[in-house]
N, C-alpha and C positions, 0 to 999 in steps of 0.2 A: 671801889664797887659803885657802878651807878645806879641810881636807883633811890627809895625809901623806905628800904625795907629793915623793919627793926626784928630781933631774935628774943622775944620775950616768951615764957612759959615754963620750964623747969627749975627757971632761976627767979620766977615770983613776980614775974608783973602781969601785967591783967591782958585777960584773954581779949582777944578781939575777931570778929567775925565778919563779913562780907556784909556791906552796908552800915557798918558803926566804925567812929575815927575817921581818918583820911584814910580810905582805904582807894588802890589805886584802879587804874585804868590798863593796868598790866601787871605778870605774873612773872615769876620768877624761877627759873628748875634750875639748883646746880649740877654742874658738870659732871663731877663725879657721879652723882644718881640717875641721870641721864645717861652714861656710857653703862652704869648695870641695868638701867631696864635691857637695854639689846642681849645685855649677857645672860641673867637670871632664867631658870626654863618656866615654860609658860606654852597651855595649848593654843594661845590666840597672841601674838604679840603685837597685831595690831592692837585689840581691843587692849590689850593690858597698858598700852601707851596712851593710847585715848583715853583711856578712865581716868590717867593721872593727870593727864592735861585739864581735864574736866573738873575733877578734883582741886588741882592746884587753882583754879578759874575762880574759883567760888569762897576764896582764901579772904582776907583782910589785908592791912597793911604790913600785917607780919607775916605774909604768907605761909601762915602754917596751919588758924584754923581755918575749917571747912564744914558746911551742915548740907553741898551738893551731893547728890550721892546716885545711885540708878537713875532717880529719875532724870537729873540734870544733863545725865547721858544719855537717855533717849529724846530728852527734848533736843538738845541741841546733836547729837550727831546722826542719830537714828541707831541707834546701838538698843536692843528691846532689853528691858529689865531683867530677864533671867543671865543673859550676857554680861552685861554690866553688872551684877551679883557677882559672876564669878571673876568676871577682872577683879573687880572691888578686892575681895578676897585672896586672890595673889596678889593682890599689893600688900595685905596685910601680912600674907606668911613672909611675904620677902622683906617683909622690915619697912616698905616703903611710906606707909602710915599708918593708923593703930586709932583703934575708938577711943575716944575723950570718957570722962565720967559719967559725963552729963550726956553720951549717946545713950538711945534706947532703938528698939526695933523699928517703931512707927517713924522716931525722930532722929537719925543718925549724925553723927558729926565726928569729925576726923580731927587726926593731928597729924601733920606733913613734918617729915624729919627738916628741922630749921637748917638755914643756909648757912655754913664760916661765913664769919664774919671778912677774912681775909679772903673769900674767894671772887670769882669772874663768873658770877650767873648769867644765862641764857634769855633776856626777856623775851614775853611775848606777849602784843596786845590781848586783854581779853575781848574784845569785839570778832578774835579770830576763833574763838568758841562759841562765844552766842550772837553771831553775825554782823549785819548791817542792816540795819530796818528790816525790810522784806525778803532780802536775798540768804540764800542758804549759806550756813555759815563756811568758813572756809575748812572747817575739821570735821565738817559734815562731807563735804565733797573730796576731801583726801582720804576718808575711809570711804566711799562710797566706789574706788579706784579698787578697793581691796590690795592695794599695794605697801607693805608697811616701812618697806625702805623710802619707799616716797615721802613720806612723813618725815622718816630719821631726815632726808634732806631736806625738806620744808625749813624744820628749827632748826637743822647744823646748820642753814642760810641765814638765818637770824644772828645765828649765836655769833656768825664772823659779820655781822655788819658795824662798820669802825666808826668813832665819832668824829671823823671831819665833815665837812661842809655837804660832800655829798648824801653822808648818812644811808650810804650803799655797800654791798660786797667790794672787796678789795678787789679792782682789777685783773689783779694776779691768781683770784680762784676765779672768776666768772665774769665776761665781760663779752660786750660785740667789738668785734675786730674789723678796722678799714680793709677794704680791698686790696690785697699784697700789688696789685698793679699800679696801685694809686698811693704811695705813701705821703706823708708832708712832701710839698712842693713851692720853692719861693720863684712866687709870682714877679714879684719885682720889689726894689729898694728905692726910698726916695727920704732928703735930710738923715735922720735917725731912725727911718722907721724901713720894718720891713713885713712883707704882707704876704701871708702861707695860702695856701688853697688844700684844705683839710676834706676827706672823702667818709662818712660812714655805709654812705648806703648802697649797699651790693655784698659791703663786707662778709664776715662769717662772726660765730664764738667762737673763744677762747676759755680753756680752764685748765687747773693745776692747781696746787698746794696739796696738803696732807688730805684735805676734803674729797679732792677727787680722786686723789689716791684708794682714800676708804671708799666710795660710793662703788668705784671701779673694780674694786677686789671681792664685791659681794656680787657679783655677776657671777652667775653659773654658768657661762661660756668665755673662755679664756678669748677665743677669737672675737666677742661680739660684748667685750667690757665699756670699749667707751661706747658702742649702739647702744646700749642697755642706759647706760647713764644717757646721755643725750636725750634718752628717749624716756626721760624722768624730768627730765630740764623742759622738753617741751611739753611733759603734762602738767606741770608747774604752770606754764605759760597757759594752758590753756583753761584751767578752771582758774587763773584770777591771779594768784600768789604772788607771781613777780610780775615788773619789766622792765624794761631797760631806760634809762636816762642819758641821750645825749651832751659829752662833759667834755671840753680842751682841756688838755694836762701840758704841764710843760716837757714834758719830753715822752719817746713813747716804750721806756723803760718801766716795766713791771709796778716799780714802787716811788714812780710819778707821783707829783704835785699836783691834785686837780686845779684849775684855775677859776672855772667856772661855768656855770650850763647853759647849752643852749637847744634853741627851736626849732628842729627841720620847717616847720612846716611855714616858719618868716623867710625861704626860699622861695614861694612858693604864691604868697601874697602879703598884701597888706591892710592892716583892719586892725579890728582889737585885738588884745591879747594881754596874757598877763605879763608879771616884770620880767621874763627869761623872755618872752617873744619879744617886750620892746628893746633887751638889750641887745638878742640877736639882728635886729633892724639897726640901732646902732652901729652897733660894729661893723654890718656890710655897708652900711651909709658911710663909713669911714674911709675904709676901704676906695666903696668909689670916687670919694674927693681927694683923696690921695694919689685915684691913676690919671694920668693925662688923657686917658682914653675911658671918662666916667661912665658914660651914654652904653657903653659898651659891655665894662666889663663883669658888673653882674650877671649878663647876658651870655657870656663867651661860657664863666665859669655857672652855670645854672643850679647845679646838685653840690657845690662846693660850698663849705664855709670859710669863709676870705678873713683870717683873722692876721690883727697888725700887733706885735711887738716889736719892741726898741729890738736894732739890731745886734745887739750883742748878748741874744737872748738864743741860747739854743733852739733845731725846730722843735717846735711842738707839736701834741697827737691830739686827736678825737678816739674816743673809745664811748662805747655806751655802757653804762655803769647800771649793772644789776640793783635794783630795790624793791623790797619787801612794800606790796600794793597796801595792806596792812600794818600799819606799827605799830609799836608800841609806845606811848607816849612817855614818858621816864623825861627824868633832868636830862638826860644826856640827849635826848631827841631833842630837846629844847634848845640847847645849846648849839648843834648842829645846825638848825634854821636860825640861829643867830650867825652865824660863821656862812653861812650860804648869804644871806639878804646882805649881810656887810661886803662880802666880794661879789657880789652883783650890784652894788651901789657901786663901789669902787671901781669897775671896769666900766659899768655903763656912764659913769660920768667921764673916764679917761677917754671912751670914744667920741664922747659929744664935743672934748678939748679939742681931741686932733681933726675932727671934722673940721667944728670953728676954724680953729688954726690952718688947715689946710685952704680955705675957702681963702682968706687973707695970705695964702703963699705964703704960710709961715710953715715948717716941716725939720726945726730942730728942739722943739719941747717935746723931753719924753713923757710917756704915762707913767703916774705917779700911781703905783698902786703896791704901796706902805697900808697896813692896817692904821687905821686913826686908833692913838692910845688914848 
C-alpha cells in the first residue's frame, strides 16, 4: 500500500485529526467504499460523493478522523449547507461514517470507516478540494458540470495511475496516439546506431481496459457510448484535471517500457528550458551529428522527434501519457520523480556521448543506459 496511513481507533491508539501529527497532503478512499457509493440509493449522488470527498480531505494521517463537515462543503465546492446536511446524513445511514463522541451539534466530527490494511487505496491530493491559491478548486468545478459520472472518472483516473517514471495513466486506458499515417520510421543507420523519426502531433486518443468499459456502459445511448465518454474526457481537459505528457516507449505495444519524456516545443526553438527540454535538444543534436546531411536534417524532418537507439533495439513509439494536473503527493509520487530524473540523466548523458562521439567519427559506442545501482 502506498502511502502513510496508519489504522488506529477501535483498537486504542490515539485519535488524530487534521492539522496534529504528520498529517498528509493527500487522502485516501478504499476501493471497495468507493464502488458502493455508486451503488448505495441516494437523491443526489453527486452531492453524496462530494461530501465524502470533503470529509475524507479534512482527515489526519489516519485518515479516518474528521471535524470538516457542511461547512467545509460549501466552502470549498459550493454545495450550500442544507445540501450538504443531507449528503452528510446518508453517509451516515449508509454506514460510510458515524459521529465520534466528542461530536456535538455546533462542533461535529466524524469517523471514516478505516482502510485494510492489505488493501490498494485510491489517493487523492487534497489541494484538489480546497484548491490552488486563488483558483477554484478542481471538486468545485466537477460539481459545478452537475455531471456525477464525471467525477466517478476524475478518481477512477487517479486510482489507475502506476508508479513508474511516468506517474501517469497506463497507455492502455488513456493515451494520445501517433498518426496511423506516420508510424516509427528508420530514418537511416550509421556504426551501431539507428535513428527513428517518431510523429505525435496530428495523432488522435486512445482507450480501453475495464475503465472504459465501465465509463462506456453508463451511457444511456447504446449508439453514442464512446461520444458520451469522450465527451467526459474532454471536459476533464477542459476545467484543468488532466493532460497529456509526450513519452518514447520502446515499442508501441500496449504494456511498453516508457523510456523517457520529452518536449514538442525543443522542435520548434531554442532557449531555456527545463531538463525534459534540454534533453529533447540533446537527442536531436545527436541525431544530427550522426547524419551526413546535419544542416539538413532537422529541417527535412520539422514535427518529428529523431530519436537514436543501438540497433538491435526494436522501433519504438511516442504516445502521450495521460496525467493528473493535480497529485497527490505520497511516497510513491516520490519515488516516481526519482525513476523519471534518473532516466532522463541517463539518456541525456547517452546523447551528449554519441554526439561527442559522432563529431570525432567515432559511431560504434553504444548508449549505456543501465540504471546506476
Amino acid at each position: 500500500m502506498d502511502g502513510s496511513a496508519s489504522h488506529e481507533g477501535e483498537s486504542g491508539g490515539i485519535d488524530r485529526v487534521r492539522g496534529k501529527g504528520r498529517g498528509g497532503n493527500f487522502l485516501a478512499i478504499d476501493r471497495a467504499a468507493w464502488e458502493r457509493l455508486w451503488e448505495v440509493e441516494t437523491g443526489n449522488r453527486l452531492n453524496l460523493v462530494t461530501a465524502y470527498i470533503v470529509l475524507l480531505a479534512g482527515t489526519g494521517s489516519d485518515h479516518q478522523l474528521s471535524k470538516w463537515s457542511a461547512k467545509a462543503c460549501e466552502q470549498h465546492t459550493g454545495m450550500g449547507k442544507p445540501r450538504a446536511k443531507v449528503a452528510i446524513d446518508d453517509l451516515i445511514e449508509h454506514g460510510f461514517v458515524a459521529h465520534t463522541d466528542r461530536s456535538t451539534k455546533l462542533y461535529p466530527q466524524y469517523r471514516l470507516q478505516p482502510i485494510p490494511l492489505d488493501s490498494d487505496p485510491i489517493f487523492l491530493p487534497v489541494a484538489l478540494v480546497t484548491g490552488i491559491e486563488t483558483e477554484a478548486s478542481m471538486l468545485r468545478r466537477v460539481r459545478e458540470t452537475g455531471d456525477a459520472l464525471l467525477l466517478r472518472m476524475l478518481v477512477d483516473l487517479y486510482g489507475l495511475v502506476q508508479l513508474d517514471a511516468t506517474f501517469g495513466v497506463p497507455i492502455s486506458s488513456l493515451s494520445q496516439t501517433p498518426p496511423e499515417a506516420y508510424p516509427a520510421r528508420k530514418v537511416f543507420e550509421i556504426g551501431i546506431h539507428s535513428v527513428w523519426a517518431l510523429r505525435l502531433v496530428g495523432g488522435s486518443k486512445s482507450a480501453g481496459d475495464d475503465w472504459a468499459g465501465y465509463h462506456r456502459s453508463k451511457s444511456r445511448r447504446k449508439d453514442g457510448a464512446w461520444e458520451d465518454f469522450w465527451a467526459r474526457v474532454a471536459m476533464l481537459e477542459k476545467i484543468g484535471a488532466i493532460w497529456y505528457e509526450a513519452w518514447i516507449f520502446d515499442s508501441e505495444e500496449s504494456d511498453a517500457e516508457p523510456l523517457f519524456p520529452v518536449d514538442p516545443a525543443a522542435l520548434y526553438h531554442q532557449g531555456e528550458g527545463d531538463d525534459v527540454y534540454h534533453l529533447t535538444r540533446t537527442m536531436l543534436d545527436a541525431a544530427a551529428n550522426l547524419s551526413e546531411e546535419r544542416s539538413n536534417l532537422l529541417e527535412r524532418y520539422g514535427i518529428d522527434m529523431l530519436v537514436t537507439l543501438a540497433q538491435h533495439r526494436r522501433a519504438p513509439a511516442i504516445r502521450g501519457v495521460a496525467r493528473m494536473r493535480i497529485e497527490a503527493d505520497t511516497p510513491g509520487r516520490r519515488l516516481s520523480y526519482y525513476k523519471r530524473r534518473t532516466q532522463i540523466e541517463i539518456y541525456e548523458a547517452g546523447y551528449t556521448q554519441i554526439a561527442l562521439d559522432a563529431l570525432r567519427g567515432e559511431f560504434s559506442r553504444p548508449m549505456n543506459t543501465a540504471t546506476p545501482q
